[in-house]
DRENDO-73689 format. One record per residue (C-alpha): residue in one letter; chain; x, y, z. Coordinates in steps of 0.02 Angstrom, whole numbers, plus 50000, padded with zeros to 5 digits. Layout:
<atom><rest>a</rest><kette>A</kette><xx>X</xx><yy>Y</yy><zz>Z</zz></atom>
...
***
This chain:
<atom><rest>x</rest><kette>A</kette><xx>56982</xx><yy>54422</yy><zz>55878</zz></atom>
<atom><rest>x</rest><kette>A</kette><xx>57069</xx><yy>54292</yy><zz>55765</zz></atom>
<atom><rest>x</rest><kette>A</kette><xx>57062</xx><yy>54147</yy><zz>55916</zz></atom>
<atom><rest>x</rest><kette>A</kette><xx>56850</xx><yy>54194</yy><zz>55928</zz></atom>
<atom><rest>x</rest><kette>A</kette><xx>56843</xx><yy>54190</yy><zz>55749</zz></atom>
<atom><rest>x</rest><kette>A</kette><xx>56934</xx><yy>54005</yy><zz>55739</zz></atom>
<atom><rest>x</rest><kette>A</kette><xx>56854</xx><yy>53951</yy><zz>55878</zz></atom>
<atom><rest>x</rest><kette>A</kette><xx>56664</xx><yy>53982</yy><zz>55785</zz></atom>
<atom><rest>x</rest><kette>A</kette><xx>56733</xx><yy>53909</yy><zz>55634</zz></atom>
<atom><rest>x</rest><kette>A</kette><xx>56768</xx><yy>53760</yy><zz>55753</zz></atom>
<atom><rest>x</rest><kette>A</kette><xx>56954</xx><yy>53756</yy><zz>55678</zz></atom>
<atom><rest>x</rest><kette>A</kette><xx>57087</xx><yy>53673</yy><zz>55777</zz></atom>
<atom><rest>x</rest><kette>A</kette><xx>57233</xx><yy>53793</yy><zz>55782</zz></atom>
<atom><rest>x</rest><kette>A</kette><xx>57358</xx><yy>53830</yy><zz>55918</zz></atom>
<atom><rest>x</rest><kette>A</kette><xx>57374</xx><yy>53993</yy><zz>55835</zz></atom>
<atom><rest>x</rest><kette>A</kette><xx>57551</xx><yy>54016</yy><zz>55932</zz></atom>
<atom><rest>x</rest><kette>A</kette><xx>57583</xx><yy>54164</yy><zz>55815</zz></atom>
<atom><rest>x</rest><kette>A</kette><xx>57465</xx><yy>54265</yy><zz>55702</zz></atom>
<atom><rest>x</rest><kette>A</kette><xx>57524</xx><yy>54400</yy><zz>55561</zz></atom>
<atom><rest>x</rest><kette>A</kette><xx>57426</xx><yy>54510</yy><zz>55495</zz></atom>
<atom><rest>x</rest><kette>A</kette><xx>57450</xx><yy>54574</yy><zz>55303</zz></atom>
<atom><rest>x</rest><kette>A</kette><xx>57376</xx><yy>54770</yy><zz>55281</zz></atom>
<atom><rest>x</rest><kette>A</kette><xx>57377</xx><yy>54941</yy><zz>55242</zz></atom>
<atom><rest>x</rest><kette>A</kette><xx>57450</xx><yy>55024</yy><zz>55377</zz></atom>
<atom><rest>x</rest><kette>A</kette><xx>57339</xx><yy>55193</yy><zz>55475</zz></atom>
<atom><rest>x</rest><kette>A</kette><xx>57425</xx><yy>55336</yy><zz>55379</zz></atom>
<atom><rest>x</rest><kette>A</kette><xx>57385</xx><yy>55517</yy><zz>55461</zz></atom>
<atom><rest>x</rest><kette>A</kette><xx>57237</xx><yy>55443</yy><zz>55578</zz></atom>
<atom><rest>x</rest><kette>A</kette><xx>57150</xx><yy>55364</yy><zz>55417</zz></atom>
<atom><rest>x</rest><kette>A</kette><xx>57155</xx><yy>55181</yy><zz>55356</zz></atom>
<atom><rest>x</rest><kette>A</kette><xx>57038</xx><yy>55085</yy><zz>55238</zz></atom>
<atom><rest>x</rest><kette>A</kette><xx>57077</xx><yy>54899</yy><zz>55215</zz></atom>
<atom><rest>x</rest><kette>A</kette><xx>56993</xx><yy>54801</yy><zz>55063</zz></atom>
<atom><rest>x</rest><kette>A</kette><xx>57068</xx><yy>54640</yy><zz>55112</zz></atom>
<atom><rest>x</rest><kette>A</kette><xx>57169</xx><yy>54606</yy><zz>55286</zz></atom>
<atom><rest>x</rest><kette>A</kette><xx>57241</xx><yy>54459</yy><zz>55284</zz></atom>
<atom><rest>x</rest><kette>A</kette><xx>57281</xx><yy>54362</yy><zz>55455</zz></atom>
<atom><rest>x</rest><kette>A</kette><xx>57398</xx><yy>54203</yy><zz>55448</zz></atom>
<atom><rest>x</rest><kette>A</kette><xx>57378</xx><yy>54082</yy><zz>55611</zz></atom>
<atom><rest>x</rest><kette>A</kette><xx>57531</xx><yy>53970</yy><zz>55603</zz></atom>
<atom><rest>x</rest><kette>A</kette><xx>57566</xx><yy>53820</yy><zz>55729</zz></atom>
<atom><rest>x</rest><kette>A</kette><xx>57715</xx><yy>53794</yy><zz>55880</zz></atom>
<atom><rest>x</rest><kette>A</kette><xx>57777</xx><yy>53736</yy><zz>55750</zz></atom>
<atom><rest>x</rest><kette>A</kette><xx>57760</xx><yy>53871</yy><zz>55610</zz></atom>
<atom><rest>x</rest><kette>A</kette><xx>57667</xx><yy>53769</yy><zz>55496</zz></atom>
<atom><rest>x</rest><kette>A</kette><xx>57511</xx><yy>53891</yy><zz>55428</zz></atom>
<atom><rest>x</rest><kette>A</kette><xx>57373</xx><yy>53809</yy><zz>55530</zz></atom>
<atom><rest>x</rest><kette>A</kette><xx>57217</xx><yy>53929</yy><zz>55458</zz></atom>
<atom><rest>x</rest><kette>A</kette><xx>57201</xx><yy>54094</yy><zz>55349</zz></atom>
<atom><rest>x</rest><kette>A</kette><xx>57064</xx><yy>54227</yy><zz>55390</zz></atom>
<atom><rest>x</rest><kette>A</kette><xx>57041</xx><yy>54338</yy><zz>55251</zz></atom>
<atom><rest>x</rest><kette>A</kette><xx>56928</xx><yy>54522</yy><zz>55290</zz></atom>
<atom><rest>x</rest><kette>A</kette><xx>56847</xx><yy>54585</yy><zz>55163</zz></atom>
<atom><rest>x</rest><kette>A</kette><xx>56789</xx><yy>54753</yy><zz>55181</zz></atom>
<atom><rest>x</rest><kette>A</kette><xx>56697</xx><yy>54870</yy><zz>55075</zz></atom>
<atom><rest>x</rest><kette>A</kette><xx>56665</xx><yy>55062</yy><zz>55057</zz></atom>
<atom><rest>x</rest><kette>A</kette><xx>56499</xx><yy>55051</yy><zz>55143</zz></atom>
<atom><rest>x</rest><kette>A</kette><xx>56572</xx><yy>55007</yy><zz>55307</zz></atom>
<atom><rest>x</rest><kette>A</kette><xx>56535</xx><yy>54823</yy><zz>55310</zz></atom>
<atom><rest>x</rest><kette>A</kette><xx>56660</xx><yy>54683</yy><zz>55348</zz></atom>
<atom><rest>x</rest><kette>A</kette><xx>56647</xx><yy>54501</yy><zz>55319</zz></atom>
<atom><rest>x</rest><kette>A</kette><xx>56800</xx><yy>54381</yy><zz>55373</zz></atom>
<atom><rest>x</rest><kette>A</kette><xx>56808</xx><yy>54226</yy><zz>55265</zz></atom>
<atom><rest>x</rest><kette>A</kette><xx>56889</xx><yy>54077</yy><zz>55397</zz></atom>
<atom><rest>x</rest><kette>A</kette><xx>56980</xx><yy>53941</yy><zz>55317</zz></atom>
<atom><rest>x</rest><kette>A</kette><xx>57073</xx><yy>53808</yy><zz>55367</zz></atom>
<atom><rest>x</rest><kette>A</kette><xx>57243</xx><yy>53776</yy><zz>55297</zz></atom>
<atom><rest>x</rest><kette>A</kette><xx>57354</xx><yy>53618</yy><zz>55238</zz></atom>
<atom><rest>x</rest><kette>A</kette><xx>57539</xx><yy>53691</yy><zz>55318</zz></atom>
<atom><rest>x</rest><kette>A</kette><xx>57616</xx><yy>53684</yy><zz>55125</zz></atom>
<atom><rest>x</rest><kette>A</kette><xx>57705</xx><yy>53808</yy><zz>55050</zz></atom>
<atom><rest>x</rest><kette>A</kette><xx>57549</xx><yy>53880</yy><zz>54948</zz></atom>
<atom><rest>x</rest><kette>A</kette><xx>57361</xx><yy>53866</yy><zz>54996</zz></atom>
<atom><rest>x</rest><kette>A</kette><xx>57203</xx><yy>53824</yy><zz>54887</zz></atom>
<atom><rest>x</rest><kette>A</kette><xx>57030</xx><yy>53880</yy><zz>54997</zz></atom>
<atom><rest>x</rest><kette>A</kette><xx>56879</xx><yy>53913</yy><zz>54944</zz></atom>
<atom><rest>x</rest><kette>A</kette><xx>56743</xx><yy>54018</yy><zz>55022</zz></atom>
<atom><rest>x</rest><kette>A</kette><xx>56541</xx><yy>54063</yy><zz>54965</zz></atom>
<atom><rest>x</rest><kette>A</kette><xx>56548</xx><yy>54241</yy><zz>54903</zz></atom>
<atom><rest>x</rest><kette>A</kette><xx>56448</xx><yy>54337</yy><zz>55062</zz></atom>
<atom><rest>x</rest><kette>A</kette><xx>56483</xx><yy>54494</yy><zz>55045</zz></atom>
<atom><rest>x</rest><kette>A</kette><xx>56413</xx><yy>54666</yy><zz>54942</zz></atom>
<atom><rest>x</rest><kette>A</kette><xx>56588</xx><yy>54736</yy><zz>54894</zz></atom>
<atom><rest>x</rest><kette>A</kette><xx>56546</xx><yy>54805</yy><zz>54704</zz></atom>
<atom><rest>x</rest><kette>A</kette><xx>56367</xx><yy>54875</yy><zz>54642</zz></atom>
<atom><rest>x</rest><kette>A</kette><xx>56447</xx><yy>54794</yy><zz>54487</zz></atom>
<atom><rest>x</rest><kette>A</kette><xx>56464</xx><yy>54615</yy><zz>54559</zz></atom>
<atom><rest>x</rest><kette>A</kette><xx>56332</xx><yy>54531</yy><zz>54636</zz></atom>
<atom><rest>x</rest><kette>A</kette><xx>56345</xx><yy>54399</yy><zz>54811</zz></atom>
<atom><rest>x</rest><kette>A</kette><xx>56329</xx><yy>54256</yy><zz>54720</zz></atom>
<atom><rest>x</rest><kette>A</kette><xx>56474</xx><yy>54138</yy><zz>54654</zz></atom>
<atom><rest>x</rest><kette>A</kette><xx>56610</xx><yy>54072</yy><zz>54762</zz></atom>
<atom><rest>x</rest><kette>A</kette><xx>56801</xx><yy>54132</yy><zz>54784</zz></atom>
<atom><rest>x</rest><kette>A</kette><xx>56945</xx><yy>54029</yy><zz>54766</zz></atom>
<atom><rest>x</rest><kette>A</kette><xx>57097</xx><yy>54090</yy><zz>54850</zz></atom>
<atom><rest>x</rest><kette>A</kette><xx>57268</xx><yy>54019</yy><zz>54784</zz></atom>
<atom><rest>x</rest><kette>A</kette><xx>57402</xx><yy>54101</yy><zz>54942</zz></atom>
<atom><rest>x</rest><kette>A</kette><xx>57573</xx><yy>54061</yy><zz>54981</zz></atom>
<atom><rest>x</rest><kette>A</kette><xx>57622</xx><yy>54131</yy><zz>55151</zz></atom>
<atom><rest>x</rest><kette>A</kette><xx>57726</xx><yy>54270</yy><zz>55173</zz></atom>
<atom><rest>x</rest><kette>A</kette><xx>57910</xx><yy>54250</yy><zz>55166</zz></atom>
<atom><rest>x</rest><kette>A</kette><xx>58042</xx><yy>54330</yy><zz>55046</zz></atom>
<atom><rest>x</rest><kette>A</kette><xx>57876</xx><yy>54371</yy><zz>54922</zz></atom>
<atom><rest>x</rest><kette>A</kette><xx>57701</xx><yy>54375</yy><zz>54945</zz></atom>
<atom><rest>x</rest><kette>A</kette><xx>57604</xx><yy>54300</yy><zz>54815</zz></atom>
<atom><rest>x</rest><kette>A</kette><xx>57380</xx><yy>54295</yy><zz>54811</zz></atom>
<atom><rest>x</rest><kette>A</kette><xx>57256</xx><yy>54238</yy><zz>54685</zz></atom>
<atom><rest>x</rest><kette>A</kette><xx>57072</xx><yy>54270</yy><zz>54706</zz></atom>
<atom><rest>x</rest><kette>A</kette><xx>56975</xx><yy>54199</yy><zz>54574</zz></atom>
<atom><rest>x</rest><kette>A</kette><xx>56784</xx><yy>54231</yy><zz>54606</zz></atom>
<atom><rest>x</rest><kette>A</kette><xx>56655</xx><yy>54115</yy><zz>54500</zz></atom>
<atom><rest>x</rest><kette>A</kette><xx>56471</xx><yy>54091</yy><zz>54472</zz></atom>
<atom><rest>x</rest><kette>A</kette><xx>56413</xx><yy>53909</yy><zz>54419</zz></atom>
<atom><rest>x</rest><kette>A</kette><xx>56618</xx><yy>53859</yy><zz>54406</zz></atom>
<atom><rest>x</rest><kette>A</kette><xx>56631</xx><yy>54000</yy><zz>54254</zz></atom>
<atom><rest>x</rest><kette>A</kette><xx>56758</xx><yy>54138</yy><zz>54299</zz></atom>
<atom><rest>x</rest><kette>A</kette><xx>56676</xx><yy>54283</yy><zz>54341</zz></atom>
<atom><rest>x</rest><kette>A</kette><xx>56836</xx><yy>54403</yy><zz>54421</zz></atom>
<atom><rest>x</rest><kette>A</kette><xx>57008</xx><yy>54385</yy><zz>54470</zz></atom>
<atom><rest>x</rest><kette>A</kette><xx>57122</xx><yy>54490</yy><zz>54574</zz></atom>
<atom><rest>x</rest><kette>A</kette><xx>57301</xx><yy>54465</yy><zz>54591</zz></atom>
<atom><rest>x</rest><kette>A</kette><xx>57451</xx><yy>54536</yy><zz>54715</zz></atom>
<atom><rest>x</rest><kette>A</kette><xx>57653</xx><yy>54499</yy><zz>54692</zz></atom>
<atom><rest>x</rest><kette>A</kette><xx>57739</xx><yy>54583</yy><zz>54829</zz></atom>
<atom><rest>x</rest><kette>A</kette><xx>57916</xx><yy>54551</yy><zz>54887</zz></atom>
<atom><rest>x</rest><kette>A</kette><xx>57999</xx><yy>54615</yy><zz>55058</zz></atom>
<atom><rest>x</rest><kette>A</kette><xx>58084</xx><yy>54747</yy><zz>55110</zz></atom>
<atom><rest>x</rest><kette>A</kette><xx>58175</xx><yy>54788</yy><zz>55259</zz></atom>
<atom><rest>x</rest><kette>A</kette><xx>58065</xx><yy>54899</yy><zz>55373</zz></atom>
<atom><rest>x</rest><kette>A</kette><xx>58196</xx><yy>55041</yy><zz>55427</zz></atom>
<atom><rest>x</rest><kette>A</kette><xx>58156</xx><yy>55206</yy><zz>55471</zz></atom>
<atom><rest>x</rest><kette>A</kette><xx>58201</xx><yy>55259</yy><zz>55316</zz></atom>
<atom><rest>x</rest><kette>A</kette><xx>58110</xx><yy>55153</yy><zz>55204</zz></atom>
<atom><rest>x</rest><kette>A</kette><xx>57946</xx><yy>55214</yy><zz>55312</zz></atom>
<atom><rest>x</rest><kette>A</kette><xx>58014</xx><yy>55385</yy><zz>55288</zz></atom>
<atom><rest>x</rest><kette>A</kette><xx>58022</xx><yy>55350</yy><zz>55084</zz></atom>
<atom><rest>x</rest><kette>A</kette><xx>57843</xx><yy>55264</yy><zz>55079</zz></atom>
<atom><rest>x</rest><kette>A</kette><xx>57789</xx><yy>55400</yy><zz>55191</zz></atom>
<atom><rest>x</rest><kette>A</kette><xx>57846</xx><yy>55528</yy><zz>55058</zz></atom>
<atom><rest>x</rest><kette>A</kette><xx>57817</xx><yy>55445</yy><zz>54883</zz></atom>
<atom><rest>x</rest><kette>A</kette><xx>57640</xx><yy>55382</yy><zz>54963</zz></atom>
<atom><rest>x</rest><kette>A</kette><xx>57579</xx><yy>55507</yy><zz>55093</zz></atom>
<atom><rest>x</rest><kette>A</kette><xx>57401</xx><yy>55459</yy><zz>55053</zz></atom>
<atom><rest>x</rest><kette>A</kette><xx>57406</xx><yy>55273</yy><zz>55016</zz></atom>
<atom><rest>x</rest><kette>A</kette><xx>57243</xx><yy>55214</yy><zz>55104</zz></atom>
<atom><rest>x</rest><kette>A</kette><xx>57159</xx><yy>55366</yy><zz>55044</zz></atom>
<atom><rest>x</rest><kette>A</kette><xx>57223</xx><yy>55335</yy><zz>54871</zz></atom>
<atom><rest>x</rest><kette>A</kette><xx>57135</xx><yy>55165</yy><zz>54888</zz></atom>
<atom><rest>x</rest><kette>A</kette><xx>56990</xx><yy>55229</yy><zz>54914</zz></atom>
<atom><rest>x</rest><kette>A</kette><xx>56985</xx><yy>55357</yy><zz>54785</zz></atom>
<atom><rest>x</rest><kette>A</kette><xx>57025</xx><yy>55231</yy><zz>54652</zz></atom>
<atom><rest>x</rest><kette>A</kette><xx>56918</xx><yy>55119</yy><zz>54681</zz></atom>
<atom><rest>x</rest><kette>A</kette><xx>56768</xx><yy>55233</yy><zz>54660</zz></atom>
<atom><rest>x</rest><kette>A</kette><xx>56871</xx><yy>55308</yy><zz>54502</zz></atom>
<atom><rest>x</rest><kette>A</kette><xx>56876</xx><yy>55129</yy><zz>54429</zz></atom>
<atom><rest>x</rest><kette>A</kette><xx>56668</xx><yy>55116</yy><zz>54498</zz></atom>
<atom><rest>x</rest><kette>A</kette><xx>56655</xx><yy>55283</yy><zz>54374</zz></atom>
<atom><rest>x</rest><kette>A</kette><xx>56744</xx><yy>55194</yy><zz>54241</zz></atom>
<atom><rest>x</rest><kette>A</kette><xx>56638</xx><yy>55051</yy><zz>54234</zz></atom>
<atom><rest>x</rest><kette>A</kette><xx>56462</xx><yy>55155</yy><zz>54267</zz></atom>
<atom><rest>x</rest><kette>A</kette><xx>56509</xx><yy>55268</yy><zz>54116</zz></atom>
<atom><rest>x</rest><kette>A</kette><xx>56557</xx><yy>55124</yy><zz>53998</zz></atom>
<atom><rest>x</rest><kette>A</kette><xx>56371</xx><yy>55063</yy><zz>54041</zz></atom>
<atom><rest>x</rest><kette>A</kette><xx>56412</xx><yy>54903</yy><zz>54145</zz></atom>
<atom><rest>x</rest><kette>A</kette><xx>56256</xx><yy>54846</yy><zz>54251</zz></atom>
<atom><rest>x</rest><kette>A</kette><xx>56232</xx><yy>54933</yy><zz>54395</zz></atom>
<atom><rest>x</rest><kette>A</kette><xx>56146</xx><yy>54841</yy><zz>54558</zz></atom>
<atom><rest>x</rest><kette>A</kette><xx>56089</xx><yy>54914</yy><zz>54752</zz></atom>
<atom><rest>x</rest><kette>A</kette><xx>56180</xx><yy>54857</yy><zz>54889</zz></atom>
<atom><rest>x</rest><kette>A</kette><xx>56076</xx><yy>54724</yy><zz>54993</zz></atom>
<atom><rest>x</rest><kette>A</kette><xx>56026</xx><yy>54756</yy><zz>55181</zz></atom>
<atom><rest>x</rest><kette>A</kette><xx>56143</xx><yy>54644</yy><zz>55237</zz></atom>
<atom><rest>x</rest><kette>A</kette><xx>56237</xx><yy>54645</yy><zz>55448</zz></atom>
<atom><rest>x</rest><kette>A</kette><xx>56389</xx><yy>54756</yy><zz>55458</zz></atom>
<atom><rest>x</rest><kette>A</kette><xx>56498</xx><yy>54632</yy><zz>55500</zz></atom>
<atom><rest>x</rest><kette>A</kette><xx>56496</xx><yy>54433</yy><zz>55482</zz></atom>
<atom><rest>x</rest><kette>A</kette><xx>56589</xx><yy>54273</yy><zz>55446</zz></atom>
<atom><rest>x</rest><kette>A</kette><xx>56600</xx><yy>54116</yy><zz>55369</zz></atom>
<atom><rest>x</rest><kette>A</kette><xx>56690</xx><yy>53944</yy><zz>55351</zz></atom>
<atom><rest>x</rest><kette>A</kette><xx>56789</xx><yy>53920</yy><zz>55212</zz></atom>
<atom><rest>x</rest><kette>A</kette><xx>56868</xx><yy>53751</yy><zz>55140</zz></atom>
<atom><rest>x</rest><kette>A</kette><xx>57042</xx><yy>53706</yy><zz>55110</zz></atom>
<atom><rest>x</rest><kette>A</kette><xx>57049</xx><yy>53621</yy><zz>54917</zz></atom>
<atom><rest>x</rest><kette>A</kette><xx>57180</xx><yy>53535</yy><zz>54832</zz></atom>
<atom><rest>x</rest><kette>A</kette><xx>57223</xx><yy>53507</yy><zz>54664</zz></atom>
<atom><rest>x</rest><kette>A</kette><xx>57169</xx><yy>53353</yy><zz>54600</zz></atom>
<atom><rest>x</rest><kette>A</kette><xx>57345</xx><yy>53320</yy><zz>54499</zz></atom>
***
């Protein structure tokens, strides 16, 4: 799947290993809002970043970008897919990633016109995966994915009640892709 999608995007990449950052299936059920795949070279350098986007309605839309090998990433992508009734498809995200490796860190800033429009953030940091630390998750979290689920709705309730404009999904294809860009800073 990741080698097709590089391979439409037209992006050179060995892909000699490919992680994969998500929720894991908990009790048969598993809903993902971003999966995150990392294509690195022979060499290990991060040669691309695929980042699936998937929202409650069943659709899926990978966002392909190419990547510069440093220790943190700056892509951008055109905004293509209906995840909010509250957000619209226009704007753009920028995605500000540094790889996995003793922490995880993730930016997505989404814009309209270059003015910020919505950011989402995620600081994670490793931990051993034992069978007891599934165990633990598997007890303090039983229904993690589920949980996901339900609070995003609960947050869609939130917003609805406070009065925030509320918009109908387009018709749009159940599942599609597109080719991001790798940016740098200009300092």
């Amino acid at each position: 799947w990741v080698e097709a999608r590089l391979a439409k995007a037209a992006i050179p990449a060995t892909a000699a290993r490919i992680r994969l950052l998500s929720f894991p299936r908990v009790l048969g059920f598993v809903f993902n809002p971003l999966s995150i795949f990392f294509v690195h070279g022979a060499d290990e350098r991060l040669e691309a970043v695929i980042y699936e986007v998937n929202n409650t309605f069943g659709q899926t839309h990978a966002y392909v970008a190419p990547a510069a090998g440093g220790d943190c990433e700056r892509q951008e992508a055109d905004k293509k897919l209906f995840v909010s009734p509250f957000y619209g498809v226009e704007g753009a995200y920028r995605f500000l990633v540094t790889p996995p490796a003793r922490t995880f860190n993730l930016v997505i800033a989404k814009s309209i016109d270059d003015r910020p429009d919505f950011t989402a953030t995620l600081n994670a940091e490793r931990r051993e995966l034992t069978d007891a630390a599934l165990l633990e998750l598997f007890f303090t979290m039983p229904l993690m994915t589920l949980g996901v689920v339900a609070a995003i709705h609960w947050q869609a309730l939130r917003l609805w009640l406070k009065g925030a404009p509320f918009g109908a999904r387009p018709r749009g294809p159940q599942a599609g892709m597109s080719v991001g860009r790798a940016s740098f800073p200009t300092s």
